[in-house]
C-alpha positions as CSV (number, residue, x, y, z in Angstrom):
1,X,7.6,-2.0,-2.7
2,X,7.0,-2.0,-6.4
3,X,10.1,-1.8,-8.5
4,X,10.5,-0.5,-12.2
5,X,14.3,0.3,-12.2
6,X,16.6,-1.8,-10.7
7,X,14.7,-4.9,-10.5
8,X,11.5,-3.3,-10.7
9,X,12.1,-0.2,-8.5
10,X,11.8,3.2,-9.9
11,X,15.1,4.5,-9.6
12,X,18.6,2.5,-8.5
13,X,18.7,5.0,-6.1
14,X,15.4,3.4,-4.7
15,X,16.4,0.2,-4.6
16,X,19.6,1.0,-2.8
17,X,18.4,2.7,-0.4
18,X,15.8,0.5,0.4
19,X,18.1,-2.5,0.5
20,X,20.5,-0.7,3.3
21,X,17.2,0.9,5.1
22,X,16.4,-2.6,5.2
23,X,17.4,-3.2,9.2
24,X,15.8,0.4,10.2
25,X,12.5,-0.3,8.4
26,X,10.7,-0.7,11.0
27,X,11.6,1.7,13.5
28,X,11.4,4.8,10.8
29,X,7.6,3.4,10.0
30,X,6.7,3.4,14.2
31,X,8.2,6.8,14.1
32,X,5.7,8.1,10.9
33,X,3.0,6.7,12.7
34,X,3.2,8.4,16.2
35,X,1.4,12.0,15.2
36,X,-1.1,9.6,14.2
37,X,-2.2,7.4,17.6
38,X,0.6,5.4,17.1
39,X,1.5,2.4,14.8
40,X,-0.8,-0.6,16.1
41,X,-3.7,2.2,16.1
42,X,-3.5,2.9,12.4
43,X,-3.0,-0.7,11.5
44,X,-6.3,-1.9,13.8
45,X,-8.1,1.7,11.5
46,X,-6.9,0.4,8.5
47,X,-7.5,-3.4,8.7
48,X,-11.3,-2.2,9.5
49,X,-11.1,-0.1,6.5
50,X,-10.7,-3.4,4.3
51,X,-13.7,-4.9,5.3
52,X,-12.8,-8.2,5.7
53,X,-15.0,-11.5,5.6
54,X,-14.2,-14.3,7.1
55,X,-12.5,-17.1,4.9
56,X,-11.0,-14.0,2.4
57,X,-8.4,-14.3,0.4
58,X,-6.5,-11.1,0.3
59,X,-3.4,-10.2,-2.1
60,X,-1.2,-7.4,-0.3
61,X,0.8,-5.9,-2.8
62,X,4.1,-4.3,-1.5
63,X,3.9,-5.9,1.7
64,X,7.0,-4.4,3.2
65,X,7.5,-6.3,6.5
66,X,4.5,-8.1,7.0
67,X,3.0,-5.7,9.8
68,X,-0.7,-5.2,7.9
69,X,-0.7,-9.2,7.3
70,X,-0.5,-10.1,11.0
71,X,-3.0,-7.0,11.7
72,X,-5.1,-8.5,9.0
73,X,-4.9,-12.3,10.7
74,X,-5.2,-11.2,14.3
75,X,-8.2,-9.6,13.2
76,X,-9.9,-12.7,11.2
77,X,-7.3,-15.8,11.7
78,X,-9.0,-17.9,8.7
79,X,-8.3,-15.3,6.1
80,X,-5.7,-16.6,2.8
81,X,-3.4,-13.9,2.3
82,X,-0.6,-13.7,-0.3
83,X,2.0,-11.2,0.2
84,X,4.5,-9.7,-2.6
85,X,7.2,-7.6,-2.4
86,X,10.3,-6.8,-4.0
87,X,12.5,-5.8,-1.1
88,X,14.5,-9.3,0.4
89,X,15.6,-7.8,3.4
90,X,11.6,-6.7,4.2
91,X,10.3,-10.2,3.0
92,X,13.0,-12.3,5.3
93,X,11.7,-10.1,8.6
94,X,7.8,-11.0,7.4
95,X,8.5,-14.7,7.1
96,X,10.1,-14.1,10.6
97,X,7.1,-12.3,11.8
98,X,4.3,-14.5,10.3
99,X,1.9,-16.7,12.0
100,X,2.7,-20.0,11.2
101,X,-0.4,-20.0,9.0
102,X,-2.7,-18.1,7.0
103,X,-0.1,-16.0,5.0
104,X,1.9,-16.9,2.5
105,X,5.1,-14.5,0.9
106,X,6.7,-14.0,-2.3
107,X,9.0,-12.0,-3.8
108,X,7.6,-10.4,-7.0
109,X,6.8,-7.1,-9.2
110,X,3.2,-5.6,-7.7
111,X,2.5,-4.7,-11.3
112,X,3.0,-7.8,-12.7
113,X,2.4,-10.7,-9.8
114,X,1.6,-13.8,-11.9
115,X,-1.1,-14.6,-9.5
116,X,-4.5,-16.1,-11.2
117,X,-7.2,-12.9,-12.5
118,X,-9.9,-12.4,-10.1
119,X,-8.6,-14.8,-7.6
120,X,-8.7,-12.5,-4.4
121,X,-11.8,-10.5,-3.0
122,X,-9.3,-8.4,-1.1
123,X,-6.9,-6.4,-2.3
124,X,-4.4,-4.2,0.1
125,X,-1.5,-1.8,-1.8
126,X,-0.7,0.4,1.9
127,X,1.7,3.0,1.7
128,X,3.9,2.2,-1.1
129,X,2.5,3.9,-4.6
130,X,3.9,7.0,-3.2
131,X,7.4,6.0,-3.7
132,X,6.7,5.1,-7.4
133,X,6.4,7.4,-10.8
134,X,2.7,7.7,-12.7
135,X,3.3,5.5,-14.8
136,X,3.8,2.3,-12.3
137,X,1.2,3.6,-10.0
138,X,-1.2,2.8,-12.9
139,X,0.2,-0.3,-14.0
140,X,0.4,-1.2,-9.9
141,X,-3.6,-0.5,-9.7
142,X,-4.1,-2.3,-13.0
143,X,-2.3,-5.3,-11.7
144,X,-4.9,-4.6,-8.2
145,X,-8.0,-4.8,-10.6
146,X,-7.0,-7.9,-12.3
147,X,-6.5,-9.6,-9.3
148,X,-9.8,-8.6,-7.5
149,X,-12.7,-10.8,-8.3
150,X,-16.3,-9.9,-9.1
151,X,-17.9,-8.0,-6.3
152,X,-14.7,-8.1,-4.3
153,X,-12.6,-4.6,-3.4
154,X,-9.3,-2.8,-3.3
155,X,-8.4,-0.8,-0.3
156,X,-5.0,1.6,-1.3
157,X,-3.7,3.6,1.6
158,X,-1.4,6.5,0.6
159,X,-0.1,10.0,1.9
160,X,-3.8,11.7,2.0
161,X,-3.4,15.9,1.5
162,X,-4.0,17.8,5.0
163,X,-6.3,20.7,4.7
164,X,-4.7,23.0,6.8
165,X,-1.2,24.8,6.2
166,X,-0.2,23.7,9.3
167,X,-0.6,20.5,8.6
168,X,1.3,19.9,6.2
169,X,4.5,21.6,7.4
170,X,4.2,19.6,10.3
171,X,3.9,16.3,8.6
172,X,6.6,17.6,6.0
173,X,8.9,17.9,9.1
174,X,7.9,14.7,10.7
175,X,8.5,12.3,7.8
176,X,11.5,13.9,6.8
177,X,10.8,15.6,3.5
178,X,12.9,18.4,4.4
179,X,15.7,15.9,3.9
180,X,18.1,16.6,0.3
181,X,17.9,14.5,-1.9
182,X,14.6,12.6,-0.3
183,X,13.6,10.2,-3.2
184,X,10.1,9.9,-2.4
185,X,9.1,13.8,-2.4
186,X,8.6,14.2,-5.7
187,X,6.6,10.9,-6.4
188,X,4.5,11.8,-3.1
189,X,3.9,15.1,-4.7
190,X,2.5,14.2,-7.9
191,X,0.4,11.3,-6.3
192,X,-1.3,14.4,-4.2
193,X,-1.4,16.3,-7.5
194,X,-3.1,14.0,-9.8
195,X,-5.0,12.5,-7.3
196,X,-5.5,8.8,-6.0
197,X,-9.1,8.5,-6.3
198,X,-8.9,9.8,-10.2
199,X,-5.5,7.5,-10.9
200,X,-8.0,4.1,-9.3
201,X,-10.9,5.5,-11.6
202,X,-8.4,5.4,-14.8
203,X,-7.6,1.7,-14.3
204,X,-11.3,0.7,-14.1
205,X,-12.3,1.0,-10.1
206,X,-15.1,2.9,-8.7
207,X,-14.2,4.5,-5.3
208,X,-16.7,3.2,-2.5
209,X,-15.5,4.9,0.8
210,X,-13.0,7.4,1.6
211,X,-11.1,7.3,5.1
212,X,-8.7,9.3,6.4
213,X,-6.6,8.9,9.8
214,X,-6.9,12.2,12.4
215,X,-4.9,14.1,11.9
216,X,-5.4,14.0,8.0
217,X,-2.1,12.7,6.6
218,X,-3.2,9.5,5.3
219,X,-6.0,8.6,3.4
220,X,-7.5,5.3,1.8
221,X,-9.8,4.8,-0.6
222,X,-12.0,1.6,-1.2
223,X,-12.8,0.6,-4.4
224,X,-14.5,-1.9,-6.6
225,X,-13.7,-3.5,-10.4
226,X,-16.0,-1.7,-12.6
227,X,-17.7,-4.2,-14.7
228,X,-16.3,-4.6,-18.3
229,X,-17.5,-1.6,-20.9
230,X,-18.4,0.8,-18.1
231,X,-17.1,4.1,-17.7
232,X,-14.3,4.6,-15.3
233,X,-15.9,6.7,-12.2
């Protein structure tokens, strides 16, 4: 999770919560993923999504738990994957979790990893820019250009924006945003609002594909670094 805050997350309230959430974090993601064909489902759809070569090297940025690095390494073993997140209690259950090679964790800001520029021709930010204010999405899809390399892609997976009515009380009901005080809600909110594919065009990465899961409550879009002096798309 990227954190601006309290040690880089965007509220203290975040980062507490998240720290204490820390044992359940896995059962509440199982449970958002069952309208959806279930968690290993999504994760297969979403791996495919990235496009992934053998021999990559991938950079997943606010790699919670580690369950889209061992989707990503079951899928193509010989892939290098660097994972960062903020959250200890996530990171000690993916170090748990992860194959004994192939991918590597740190703890570490997503908008400001210290990893080399252009090092990684894959890179994965699922499910977490929702949580954070404008301001560090951008600065978390800045840090995603930087890192890609020439010719390589970015594949963010967020809260997509059903089409029907329907929908969207029933996924508003599922994943608890009825719930006071919900810190996410008003983040996911103005994500939908401005737009993910416009907020990845504003820090310099032109949307290739656009997938969404069935039923439409999350969508991803693939992008590549514009080259320097063009137009945002």
């Amino acid at each position: 999770m990227a954190e601006a805050g309290t040690a880089g997350y965007a509220s203290r309230f975040l980062a507490l919560a998240y720290r204490f959430a820390s044992p359940l974090y896995d059962a509440i993601v199982w449970w958002g993923f069952l309208p959806l064909g279930g968690e290993r489902a999504c994760r297969r759809a979403f791996v495919g999504w990235l496009e992934l070569r053998p021999g990559q090297r991938v950079a997943s940025l606010c790699c919670g738990t580690g369950s889209m690095e061992r989707a990503m390494l079951a899928a193509q073993p010989d892939l290098e994957i660097t994972g960062i997140d903020l959250g200890r209690g996530q990171l000690a259950r993916a170090r748990r979790l992860a194959p004994p090679t192939g991918v590597a964790y740190r703890q570490g800001d997503a908008s400001a990893t210290g990893l080399p520029s252009g090092r990684f021709e894959r890179v994965l930010v699922a499910l977490a820019l929702h949580e954070m204010p404008r301001p560090t999405r951008l600065a978390v899809l800045h840090e995603a250009r930087r890192l890609c390399a020439p010719g390589g892609r970015v594949l963010a997976i967020e809260h997509g924006r059903p089409s029907g009515r329907a929908s969207r009380w029933l996924r508003g009901l599922w994943w608890f945003f009825w719930v006071p005080g919900n810190p996410e809600l008003a983040t996911s909110r103005d994500l939908q609002r401005q737009g993910l594919d416009r907020e990845l065009g504003e820090c310099g990465l032109r949307v290739r594909a656009h997938h969404t899961t069935r039923p439409d409550w999350i969508e991803a879009f693939l992008a590549g670094p514009e080259p320097a002096g063009s137009p945002a798309a």
